[in-house]
N, C-alpha and C positions, 0 to 999 in steps of 0.2 A: 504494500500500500504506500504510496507517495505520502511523505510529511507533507503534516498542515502549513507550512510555511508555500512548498513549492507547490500546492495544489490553489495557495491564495495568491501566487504570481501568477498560474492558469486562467484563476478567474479574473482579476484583471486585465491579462493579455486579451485575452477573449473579448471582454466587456468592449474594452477601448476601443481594438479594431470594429468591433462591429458596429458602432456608434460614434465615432471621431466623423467631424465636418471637414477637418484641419489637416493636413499631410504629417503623418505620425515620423517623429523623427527620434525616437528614445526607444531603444529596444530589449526586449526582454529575451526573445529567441536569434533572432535576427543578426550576424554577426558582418556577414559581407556579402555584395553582388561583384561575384565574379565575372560575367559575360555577361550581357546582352544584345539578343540578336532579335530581327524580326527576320521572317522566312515564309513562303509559300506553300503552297500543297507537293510541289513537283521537289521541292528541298527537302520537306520534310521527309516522305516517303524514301528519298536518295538518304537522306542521314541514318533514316531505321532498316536500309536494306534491302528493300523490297523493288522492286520493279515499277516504276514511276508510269509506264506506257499503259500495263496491265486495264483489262475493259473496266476491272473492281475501282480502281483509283483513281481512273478516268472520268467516273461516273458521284466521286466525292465533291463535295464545296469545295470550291477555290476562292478561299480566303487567306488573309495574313494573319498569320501568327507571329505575338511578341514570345520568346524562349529567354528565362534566365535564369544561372545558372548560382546556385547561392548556398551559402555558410551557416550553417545554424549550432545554436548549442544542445547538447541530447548528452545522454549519459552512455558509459560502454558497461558492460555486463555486470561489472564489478561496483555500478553507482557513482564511479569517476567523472568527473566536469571532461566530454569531448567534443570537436567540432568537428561534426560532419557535413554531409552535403548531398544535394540534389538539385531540381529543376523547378521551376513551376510556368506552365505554359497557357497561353490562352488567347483570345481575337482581339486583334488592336479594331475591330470597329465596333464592338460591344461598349459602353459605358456602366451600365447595370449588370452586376453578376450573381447579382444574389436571385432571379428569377429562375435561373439555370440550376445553380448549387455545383459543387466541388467536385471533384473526384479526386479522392486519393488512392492513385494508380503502385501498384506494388509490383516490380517487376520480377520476371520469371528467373532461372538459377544461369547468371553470368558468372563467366570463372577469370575472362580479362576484363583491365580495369578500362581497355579504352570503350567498352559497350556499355557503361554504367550512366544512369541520364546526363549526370552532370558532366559529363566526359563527351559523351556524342551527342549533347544538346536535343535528346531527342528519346522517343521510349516510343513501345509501340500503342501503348492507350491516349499519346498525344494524338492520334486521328480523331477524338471525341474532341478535342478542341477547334474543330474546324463544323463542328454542329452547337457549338457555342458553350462548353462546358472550361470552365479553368482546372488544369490539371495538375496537380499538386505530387511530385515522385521522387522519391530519397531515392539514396544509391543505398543504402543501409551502412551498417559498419563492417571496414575490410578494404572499403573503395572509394576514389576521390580523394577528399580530403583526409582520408584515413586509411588509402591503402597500406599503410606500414603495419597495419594490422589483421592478424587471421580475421577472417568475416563467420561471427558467430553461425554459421547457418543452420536454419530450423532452432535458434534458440527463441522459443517463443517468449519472452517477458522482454527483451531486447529486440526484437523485431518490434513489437508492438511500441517499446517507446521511442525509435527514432523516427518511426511511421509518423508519430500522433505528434511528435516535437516540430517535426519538417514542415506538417500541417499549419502548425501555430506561427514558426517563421514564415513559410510563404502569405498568413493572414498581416502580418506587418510587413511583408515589402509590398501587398497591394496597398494597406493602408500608407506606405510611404509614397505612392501614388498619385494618393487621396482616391483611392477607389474601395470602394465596399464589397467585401468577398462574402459569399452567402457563408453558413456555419452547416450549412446541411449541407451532409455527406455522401456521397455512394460511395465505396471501398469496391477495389475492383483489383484482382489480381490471376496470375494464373503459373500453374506449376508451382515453383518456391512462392510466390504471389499467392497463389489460391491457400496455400497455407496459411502467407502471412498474412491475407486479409482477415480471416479466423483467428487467427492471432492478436490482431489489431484489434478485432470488433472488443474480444474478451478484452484486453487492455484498456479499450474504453468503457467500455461499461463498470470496470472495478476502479479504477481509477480517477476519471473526468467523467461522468456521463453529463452531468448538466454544462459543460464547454466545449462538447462536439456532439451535435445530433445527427445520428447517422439514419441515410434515409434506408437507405438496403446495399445488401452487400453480395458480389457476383464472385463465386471462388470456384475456378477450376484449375481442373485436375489437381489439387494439391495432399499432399502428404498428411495427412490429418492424424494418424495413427502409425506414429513414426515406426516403432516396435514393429507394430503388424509388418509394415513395411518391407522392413528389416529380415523379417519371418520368411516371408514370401519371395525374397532374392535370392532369399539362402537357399530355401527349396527347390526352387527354377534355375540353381546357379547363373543365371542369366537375365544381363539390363543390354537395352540396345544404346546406351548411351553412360557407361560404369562409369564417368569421370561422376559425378553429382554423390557416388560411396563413400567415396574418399574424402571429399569436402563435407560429408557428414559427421563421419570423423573427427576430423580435423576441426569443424567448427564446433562440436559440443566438446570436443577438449579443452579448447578454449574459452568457450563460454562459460562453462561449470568447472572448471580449474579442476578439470579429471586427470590429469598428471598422468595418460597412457602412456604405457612403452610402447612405441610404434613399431620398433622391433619386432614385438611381436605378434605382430597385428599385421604390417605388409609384409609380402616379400618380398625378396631385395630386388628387382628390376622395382616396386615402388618406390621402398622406403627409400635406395639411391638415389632415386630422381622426385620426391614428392616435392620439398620444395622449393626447384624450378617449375616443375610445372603446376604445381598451384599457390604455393605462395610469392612468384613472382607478380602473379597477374597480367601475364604478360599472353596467355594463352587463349584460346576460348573452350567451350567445355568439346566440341567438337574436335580441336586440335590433339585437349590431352587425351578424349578416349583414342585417338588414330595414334601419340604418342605409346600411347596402353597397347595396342596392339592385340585385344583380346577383348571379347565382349563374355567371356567365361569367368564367372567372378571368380572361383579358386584359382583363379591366374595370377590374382595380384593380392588378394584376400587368404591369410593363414588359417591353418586349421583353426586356430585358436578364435578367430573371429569367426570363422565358418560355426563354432560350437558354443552357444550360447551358455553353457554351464561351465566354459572356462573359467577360471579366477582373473585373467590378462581381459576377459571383455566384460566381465560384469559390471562395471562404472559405467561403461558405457552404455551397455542395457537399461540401466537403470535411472542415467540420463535421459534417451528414449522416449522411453515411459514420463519421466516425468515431464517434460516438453511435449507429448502427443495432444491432440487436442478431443480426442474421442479415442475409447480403445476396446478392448477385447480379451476377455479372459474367460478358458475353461468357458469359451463360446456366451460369453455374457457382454454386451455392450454396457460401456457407461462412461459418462464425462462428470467433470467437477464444474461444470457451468455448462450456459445455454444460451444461444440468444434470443435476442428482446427485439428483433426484426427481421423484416424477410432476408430469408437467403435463398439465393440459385448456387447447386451447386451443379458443372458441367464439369464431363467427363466423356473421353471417347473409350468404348467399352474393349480396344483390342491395343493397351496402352502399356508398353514394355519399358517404362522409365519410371511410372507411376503409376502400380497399382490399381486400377476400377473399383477394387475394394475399396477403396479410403472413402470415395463420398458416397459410395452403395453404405459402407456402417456409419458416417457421420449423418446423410438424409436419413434414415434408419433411425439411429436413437434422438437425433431433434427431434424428430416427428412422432415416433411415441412417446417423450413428456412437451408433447402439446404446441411446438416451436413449428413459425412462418419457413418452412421451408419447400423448396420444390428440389427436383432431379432431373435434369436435361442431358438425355446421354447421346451422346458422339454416335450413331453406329457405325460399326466398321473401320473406326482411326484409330493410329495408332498417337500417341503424346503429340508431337510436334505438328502433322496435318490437322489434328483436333484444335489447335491455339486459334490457327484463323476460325474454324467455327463458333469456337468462342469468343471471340472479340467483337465477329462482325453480331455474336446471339444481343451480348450488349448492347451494341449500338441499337440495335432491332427493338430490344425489351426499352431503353434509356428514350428514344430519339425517334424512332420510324413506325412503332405501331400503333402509334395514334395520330401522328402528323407528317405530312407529307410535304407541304409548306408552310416555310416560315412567315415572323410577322415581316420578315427583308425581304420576301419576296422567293427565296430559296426556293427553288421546285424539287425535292427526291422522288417524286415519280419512278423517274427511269433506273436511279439507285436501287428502290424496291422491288420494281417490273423484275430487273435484273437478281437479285438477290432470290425472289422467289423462284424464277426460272431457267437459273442454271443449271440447278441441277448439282451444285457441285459442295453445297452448306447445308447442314442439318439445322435449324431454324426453329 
């Protein structure tokens, strides 16, 4: 639980921004604006990778977007004063943003630092800012301004507070503006994102719930029941993408100060090269699994990790667990919370990086004690073709299924004509 001291910095920061006439110039989270850029639809699309010509992108708003890339203060797992960083993106011809509300976009498991938002100026949930939403996206800690450090990953209490910190700085650099940023939230993330919006959500609710109102939260494919997870890799020996193992490792060693011998836990084609290839940052997760050379986890995973009754892996088990956010025992589901708003959770059902189980037993136990949830399953994707179905489900649920044109005259018609009749999006 946050002292009362820092939860009554919250509610001021909150209060101010949402109510200041004046351009806010004293800051509580807000530390420094490193970049700022304004860029187009055909830039942005180029900075996240994707194919700028594509009929799908073709068929998006082209408008301008202001991207800036900023410093905030957030703590690291340990409760230490850190500054990290992200982006926060949104349309220079908007003036009112609070009609719209926020997104704070949680991005999926990057393993270099140059893909991080505040690095590429750019994330892939910024295409909702060109349907008029401000996008609000940490790089978490590990990246950025903090690459010199392991990135907790799937530490869920440190996911959740750089999420909700980054939030509150990017509310004072709009109020440095002098622009009014709505306080209602969507949370939207997927893969390590769909996790960590779950993450997030619990974080606010225990924490701040009366200084971010979250309106509903879209999490896929993520890892909800780390354990399970864990379980089911080991059984399959087989991930079509084993670099994201290692970094689990690695991040809840550090996160929970679990002092593993890694010894005995990789073997040596890892442990000799782990890290270069993941704690330089310098790789992406696609480089180290082709670095890995083996998509057979006893390749690079020891028996000892392979055996969950070892004495070398049980911290880490037990980490796991304590981090999962819904779990499974001796076939019983249960979680130590719940949310208090809708969620979607998406999933494609033939997902070799990410389990299908994790949001079949998190929809599962929301929904029998009584929680807003639904289930939108992918058929027939595998992790990564399933993301665009999930991004563009967003935009569909958020944006286009109730309006087709805006009050600027915007027409999606042909955006949706298209979307329905490709053929190629489960919807």
């Amino acid at each position: 639980m946050i002292k009362k001291n820092v939860l009554f910095i919250l509610a001021v920061a909150a209060a101010f921004v949402s109510c200041r006439k004046e351009p806010l110039e004293h800051f509580n989270y807000l530390v420094e604006v490193v970049e700022e850029r304004t860029i187009g639809k055909t830039e942005l699309f180029t900075l996240m990778g994707m194919p700028s010509k594509s009929p799908l992108v073709r068929l998006m708003p082209d408008k301008k977007l202001r991207v800036a890339s900023l410093k905030y203060r957030t703590k690291d797992p340990f409760g230490n004063n850190i500054t990290a960083s992200g982006t926060i993106t949104f349309p220079t011809t908007i003036n009112n943003f609070q009609s719209m509300g926020t997104i704070l976009a949680l991005h999926f498991t990057l393993a270099a630092d140059k893909e991080v938002p505040s690095q590429a100026l750019a994330c892939k949930e910024a295409l909702l800012a060109l349907f008029g939403y401000v996008i609000a996206a940490p790089d978490y800690i590990g990246y950025g301004s903090t690459r010199d450090k392991v990135h907790p990953y799937h530490h869920q209490k440190n996911t959740g507070q750089v999420s909700v910190d980054l939030l509150f700085a990017a509310q004072e650099y709009m109020a440095s503006k002098n622009n009014r940023m709505s306080r209602d939230v969507t949370i939207v993330g997927y893969s390590e994102g769909g996790y960590a919006s779950m993450a997030t959500l619990k974080f606010i609710q225990e924490n701040c719930p009366g200084y971010v109102r979250v309106r509903e939260v879209y999490s896929g494919a993520g890892a909800h029941d780390l354990y399970g997870t864990y379980q089911e890799m080991v059984a399959s020996d087989y991930s079509s993408q084993p670099s994201t193992l290692p970094l689990m490792v690695l991040g809840l060693n550090y996160g929970d100060n679990l002092n593993l011998d890694l010894s005995k836990l990789f073997r040596a084609s890892l442990y000799d090269n782990y890290r270069e290839w993941f704690l330089s940052k310098n790789y992406t997760t696609k480089e180290i699994t082709q670095k890995m050379g083996s998509t057979v986890i006893s390749d690079f995973f020891t028996d000892d990790l392979m055996n969950e009754e070892s004495p070398y892996v049980k911290p880490f088990i037990n980490s796991m667990k304590k981090n999962s956010l819904v779990s499974m025992e001796n076939g019983v589901l249960s979680a130590n919370w719940k949310p208090f708003v809708r969620v979607y959770f998406v999933h494609g059902d033939k997902d070799t990086i990410v389990p299908f189980s994790n949001s079949k037993k998190a929809y599962e136990y929301f929904k029998s004690v009584g929680c807003d949830v639904r289930l939108q399953v992918i058929a027939g994707k595998d992790h990564i073709p399933a993301g665009t179905d999930f991004y563009l489900f967003c935009l569909v649920n958020l944006k286009l299924r109730t309006k087709t044109v805006d009050a600027d005259g915007t027409d999606y018609t042909q955006l949706v004509d298209y979307l329905n009749n490709s053929g190629e999006y489960n919807l």
